[in-house]
N, C-alpha and C positions, 0 to 999 in steps of 0.2 A: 473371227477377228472383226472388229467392228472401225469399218474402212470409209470412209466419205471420199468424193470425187469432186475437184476443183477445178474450172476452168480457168487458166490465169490469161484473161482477156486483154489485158494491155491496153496502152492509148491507141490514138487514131495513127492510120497509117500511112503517113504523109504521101507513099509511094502510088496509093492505091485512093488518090482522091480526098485523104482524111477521114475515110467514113472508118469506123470500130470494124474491125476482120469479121469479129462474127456474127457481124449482120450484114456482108457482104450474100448478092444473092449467085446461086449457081444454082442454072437451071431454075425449079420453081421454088425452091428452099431454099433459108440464108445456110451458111456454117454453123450458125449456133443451134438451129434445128436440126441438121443433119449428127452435131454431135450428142443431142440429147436424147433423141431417136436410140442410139446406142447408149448408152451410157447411163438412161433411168430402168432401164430391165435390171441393169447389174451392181447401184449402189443408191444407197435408200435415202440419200441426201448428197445434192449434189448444190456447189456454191459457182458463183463468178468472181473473178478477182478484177477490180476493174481500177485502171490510172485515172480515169475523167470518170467524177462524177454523175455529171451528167447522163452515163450509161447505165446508169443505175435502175432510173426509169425504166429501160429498154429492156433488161435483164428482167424485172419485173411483171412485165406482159405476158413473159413467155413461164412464171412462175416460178422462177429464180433469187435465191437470196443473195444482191451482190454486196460484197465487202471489197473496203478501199484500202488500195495499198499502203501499208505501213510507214513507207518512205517514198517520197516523193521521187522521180526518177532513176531509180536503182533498182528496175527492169524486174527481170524473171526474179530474181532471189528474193527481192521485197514483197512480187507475189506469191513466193514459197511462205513467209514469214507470216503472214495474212491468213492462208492459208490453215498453216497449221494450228495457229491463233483462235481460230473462228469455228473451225470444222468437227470439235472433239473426236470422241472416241481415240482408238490408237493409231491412227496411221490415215492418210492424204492420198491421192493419186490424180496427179497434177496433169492436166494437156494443155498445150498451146492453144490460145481461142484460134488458131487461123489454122488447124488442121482437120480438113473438112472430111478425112474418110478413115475414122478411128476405127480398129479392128477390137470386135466383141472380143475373140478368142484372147486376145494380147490381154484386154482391159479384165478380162477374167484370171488371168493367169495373175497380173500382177495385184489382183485384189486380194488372191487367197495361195498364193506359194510364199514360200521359206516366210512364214510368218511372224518369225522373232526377229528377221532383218533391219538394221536402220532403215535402208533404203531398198528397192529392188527395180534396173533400171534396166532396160534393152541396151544390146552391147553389138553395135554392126561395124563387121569390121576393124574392131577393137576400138571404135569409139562410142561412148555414151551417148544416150539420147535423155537429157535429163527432164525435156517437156513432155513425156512420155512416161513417167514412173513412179513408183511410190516410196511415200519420206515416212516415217516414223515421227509421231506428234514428240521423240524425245528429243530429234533434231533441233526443234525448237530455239532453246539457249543457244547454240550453236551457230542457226541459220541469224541469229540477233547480234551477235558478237560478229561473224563476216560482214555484216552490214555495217556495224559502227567503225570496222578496219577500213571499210571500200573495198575489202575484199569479195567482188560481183559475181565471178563467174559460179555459175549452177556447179556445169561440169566440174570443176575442180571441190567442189562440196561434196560429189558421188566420188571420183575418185581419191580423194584424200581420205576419203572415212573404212578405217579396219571394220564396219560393220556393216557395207553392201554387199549386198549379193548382184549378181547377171543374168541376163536373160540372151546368151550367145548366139552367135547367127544357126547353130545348129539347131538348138532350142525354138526359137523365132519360126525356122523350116519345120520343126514337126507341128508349130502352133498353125500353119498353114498365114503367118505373115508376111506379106510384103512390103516393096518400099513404098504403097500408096496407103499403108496407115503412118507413114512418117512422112507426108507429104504437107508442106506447108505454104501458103501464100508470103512470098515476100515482095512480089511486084508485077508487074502485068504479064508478065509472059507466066508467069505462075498461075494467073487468075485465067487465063486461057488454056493453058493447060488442063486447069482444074474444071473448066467446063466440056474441053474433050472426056476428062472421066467420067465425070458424071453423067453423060449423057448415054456413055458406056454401060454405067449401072444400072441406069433408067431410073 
C-alpha cells in the first residue's frame, strides 16, 4: 500500500513563546529532527502541514515539502484535509508536529496493518489518539464536508466512521509502545519534561 506520512505542524504556540513546536530544541535537536530521524526509514514521502506561512521556509531546510492549511483556523481536521489533498497514493499517517518521540514500531504497524481500513488509530484506554494514525485518501470528501459543517473534532471523524480499525492498548503492549510516543508539548512543564526524556535517550 502506498502510504505518505504528514506532519500536521500547526501555528505558533503562544504557550511556548510563539516559536512553531517543531523547531522547538530538546537537547541538541528540534522536534522536527527528532521526528524525521524516525519516520524517513519508514515512508518514502513525508509532507508538513503548516498554519503560518511563514514556516514553510523552515520546513524547507530540513527538505520537507510544506503544504498550507486548507482552512484558515479549523486546527487538526483542516490539516487532516491538506493532508490527504496533497499527499497521494492511498492513505496518510498523520502526527502532531509537537510530539517529539514517535515510536518506529507504532508508525510501522499503522503504515501496513488492516490495509483496506478507512482509518487505523491507536485506541488507549478506550480513547483515540487521532494525531497518531492513518486516514485513507477516501476520507477525503468526507474530512471537506465536517469542515464546511464546523464539525472539528478529529476524534469524532475516527470514531464515527464504520470503517476504522484499532490499535488497543493490548496491541500497543506487544508493539512494545508506550505513553512517550503519545507524548506532546502543550506548555512548559511539557517542554521540561520533554527534556528530562531525552536526555534519557541520549
Amino acid at each position: 500500500m502506498d502510504v505518505a506520512a504528514a506532519i500536521i505542524a500547526g501555528g505558533p504556540a503562544r504557550r511556548l513563546g510563539g516559536v512553531a513546536k517543531p523547531f522547538l530544541m530538546l537537547g541538541t535537536r528540534t522536534v522536527a529532527d527528532r521526528q524525521l530521524a524516525v519516520l524517513r526509514p519508514i515512508f518514502a514521502r513525508v509532507l508538513a502541514i503548516v498554519a503560518e506561512p511563514a514556516d514553510a521556509a523552515a520546513w524547507g531546510t530540513l527538505g520537507v515539502q510544506a503544504i498550507a492549511d486548507r482552512v484558515q483556523g479549523a486546527g487538526p481536521l483542516a490539516g487532516l484535509a491538506a493532508a490527504l489533498a496533497a499527499a497521494g497514493g492511498q492513505a496518510v499517517v498523520c502526527v502532531a508536529g509537537d510530539m517529539p518521540f514517535l515510536s518506529a514500531s507504532l508508525l510501522l504497524a499503522l503504515r501496513d496493518q488492516a490495509p483496506g481500513a478507512e482509518a487505523l488509530a491507536p485506541r488507549r484506554s478506550g480513547r483515540a489518539e487521532p494525531l497518531c494514525a492513518r486516514y485513507a485518501r477516501r476520507l477525503l470528501p468526507e474530512v471537506e464536508a465536517r469542515l464546511a459543517a464546523g464539525r472539528l473534532a478529529l476524534h469524532a471523524l475516527l470514531e464515527e466512521s464504520s470503517g476504522a480499525r484499532w490499535l488497543d492498548d493490548g496491541r500497543l503492549t506487544e508493539l512494545g509502545v508506550g505513553d512517550e510516543a503519545f507524548f506532546n508539548l502543550n506548555g512548559p512543564d511539557d517542554l521540561a519534561r520533554a527534556e528530562v526524556l531525552a536526555r534519557g535517550r541520549g
